[in-house]
C-alpha positions as CSV (number, residue, x, y, z in Angstrom):
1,X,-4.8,-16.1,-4.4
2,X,-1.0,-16.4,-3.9
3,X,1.6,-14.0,-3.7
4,X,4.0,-13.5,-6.8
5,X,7.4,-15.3,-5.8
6,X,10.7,-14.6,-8.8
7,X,9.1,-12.4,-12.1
8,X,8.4,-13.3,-15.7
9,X,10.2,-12.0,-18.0
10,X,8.9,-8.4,-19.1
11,X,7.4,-10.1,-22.5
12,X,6.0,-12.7,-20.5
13,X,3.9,-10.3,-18.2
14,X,0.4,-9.4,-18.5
15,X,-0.7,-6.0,-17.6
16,X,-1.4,-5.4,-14.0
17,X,-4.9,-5.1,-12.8
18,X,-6.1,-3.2,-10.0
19,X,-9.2,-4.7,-7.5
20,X,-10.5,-4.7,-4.5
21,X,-9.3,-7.0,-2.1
22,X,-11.2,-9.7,-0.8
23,X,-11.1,-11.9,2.5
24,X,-9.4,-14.9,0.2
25,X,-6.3,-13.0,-0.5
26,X,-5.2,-12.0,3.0
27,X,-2.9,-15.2,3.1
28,X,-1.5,-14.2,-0.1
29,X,-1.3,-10.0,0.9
30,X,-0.2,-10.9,4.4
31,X,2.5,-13.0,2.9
32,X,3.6,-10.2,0.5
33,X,4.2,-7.6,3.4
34,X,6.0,-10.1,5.3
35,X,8.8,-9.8,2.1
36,X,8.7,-6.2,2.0
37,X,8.3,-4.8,5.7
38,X,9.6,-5.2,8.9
39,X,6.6,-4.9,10.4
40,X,4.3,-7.0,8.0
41,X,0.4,-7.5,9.6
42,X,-1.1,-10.9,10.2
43,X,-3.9,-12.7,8.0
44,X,-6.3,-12.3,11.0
45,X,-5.5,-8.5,10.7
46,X,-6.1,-8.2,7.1
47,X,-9.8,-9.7,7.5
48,X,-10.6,-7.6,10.5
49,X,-9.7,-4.6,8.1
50,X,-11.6,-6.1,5.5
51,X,-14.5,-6.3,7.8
52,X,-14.1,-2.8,8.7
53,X,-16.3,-0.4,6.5
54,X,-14.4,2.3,7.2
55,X,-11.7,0.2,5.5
56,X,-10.8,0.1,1.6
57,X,-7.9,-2.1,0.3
58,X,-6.3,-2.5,-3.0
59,X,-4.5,-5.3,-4.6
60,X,-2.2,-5.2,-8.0
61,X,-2.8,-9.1,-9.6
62,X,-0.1,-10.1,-12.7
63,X,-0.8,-13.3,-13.7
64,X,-2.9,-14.5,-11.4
65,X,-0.3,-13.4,-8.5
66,X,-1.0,-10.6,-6.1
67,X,2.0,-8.5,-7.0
68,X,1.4,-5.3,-4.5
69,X,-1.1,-3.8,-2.0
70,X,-2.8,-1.1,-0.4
71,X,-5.1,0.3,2.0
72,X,-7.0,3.2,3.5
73,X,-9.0,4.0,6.9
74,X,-11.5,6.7,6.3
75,X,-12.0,9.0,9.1
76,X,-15.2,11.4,7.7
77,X,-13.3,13.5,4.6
78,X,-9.5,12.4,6.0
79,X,-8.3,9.0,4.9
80,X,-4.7,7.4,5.9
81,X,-3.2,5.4,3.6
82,X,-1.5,1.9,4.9
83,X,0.3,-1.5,4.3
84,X,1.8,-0.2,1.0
85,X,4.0,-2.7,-0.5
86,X,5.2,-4.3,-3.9
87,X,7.0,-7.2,-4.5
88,X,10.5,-6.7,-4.8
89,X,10.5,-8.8,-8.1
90,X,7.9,-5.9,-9.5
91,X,9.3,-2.5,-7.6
92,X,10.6,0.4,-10.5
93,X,7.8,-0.4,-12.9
94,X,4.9,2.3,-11.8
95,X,2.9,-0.2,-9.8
96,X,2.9,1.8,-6.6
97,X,1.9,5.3,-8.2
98,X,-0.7,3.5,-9.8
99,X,-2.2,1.5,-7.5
100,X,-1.9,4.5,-4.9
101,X,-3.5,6.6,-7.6
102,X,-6.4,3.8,-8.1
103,X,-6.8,3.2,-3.8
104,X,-7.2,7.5,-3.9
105,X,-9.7,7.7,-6.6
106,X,-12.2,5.0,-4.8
107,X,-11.3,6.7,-1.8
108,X,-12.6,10.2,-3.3
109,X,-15.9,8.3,-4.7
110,X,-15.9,7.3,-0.7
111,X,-16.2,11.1,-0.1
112,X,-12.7,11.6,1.2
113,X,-10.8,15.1,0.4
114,X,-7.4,14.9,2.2
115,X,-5.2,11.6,2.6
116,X,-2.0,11.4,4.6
117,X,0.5,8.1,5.2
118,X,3.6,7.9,7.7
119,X,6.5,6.9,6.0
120,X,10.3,5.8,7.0
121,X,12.3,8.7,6.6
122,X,14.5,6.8,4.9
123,X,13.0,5.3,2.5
124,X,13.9,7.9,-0.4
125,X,11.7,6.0,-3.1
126,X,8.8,6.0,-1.2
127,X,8.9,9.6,-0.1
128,X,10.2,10.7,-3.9
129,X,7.1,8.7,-5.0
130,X,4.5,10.6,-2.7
131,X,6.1,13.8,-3.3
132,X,4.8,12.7,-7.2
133,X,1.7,11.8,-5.9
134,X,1.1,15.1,-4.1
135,X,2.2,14.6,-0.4
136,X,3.9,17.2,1.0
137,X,5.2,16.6,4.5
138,X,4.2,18.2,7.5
139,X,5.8,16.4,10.7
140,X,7.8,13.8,11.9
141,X,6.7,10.5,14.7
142,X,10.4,10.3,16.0
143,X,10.6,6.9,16.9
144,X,7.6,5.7,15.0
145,X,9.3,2.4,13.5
146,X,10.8,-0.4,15.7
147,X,13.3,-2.7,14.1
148,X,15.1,-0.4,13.3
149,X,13.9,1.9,15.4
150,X,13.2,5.1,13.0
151,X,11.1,8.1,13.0
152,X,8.3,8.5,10.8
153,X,7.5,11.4,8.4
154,X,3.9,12.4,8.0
155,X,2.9,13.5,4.7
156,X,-0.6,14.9,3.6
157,X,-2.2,15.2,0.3
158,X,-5.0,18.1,0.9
């Protein structure tokens, strides 16, 4: 699978599909992070968490491109959501709230009650995005992000 590089125009687009992940797209997802974070992971991490079963991750496909991810680690009924990213070419069109909103439903058929995420506190869009979702924060990792270094606000959704 390969990572979406410039977007079609909108008329051009099919609709974005939600799946599981699977060991042939860590190339393509690893490669996606690496244009949207700082601190992308490597392919050889992305099939290690694949390999995990305490491990669930998401991908968004349009047109046969991997467009976004998303994971979770299940810890009995607590789950933290990780690796959230979408292509910069695809950002502002609901792809993140709904592939958060798929990765939360198959973690809730996994048994899990309460998720919670770190996120940069500042990245307004992503914390405006899990306050939709639910998250309300409850503390701050000072520190928690290196280049830059920046702290970290944990949010839960109980």
């Amino acid at each position: 699978m390969r990572a979406a590089g410039s977007s079609a125009s909108d008329g051009d687009q099919q609709e974005v599909t939600f799946r599981r992940m699977q060991p042939p797209d860590a190339a393509a997802v690893a490669a996606l992070e690496e244009a949207c974070s700082r601190e992308a992971w490597s392919v050889k991490a992305y099939l290690n968490a694949l390999a995990n079963e305490n491990a669930c991750y998401l991908v968004a496909e349009l047109d046969g491109c991997i467009v976004g991810c998303c994971g979770l680690w299940q810890s009995f009924s607590d789950a933290d959501i990780c690796n959230v990213a979408v292509h910069p070419a695809h950002r502002r069109r609901h792809v993140a709230k709904r592939m958060l909103t798929a990765l939360m439903e198959e973690g809730k058929k996994r048994g899990v009650a309460f998720f919670t995420l770190e996120v940069r506190k500042g990245n307004d869009a992503a914390v405006r995005l899990y306050e939709k979702l639910g998250f309300v924060t409850e503390g701050v990792r000072r520190r928690f992000y290196q280049n830059p270094p920046e702290d970290a606000l944990i949010m839960w959704k109980r």
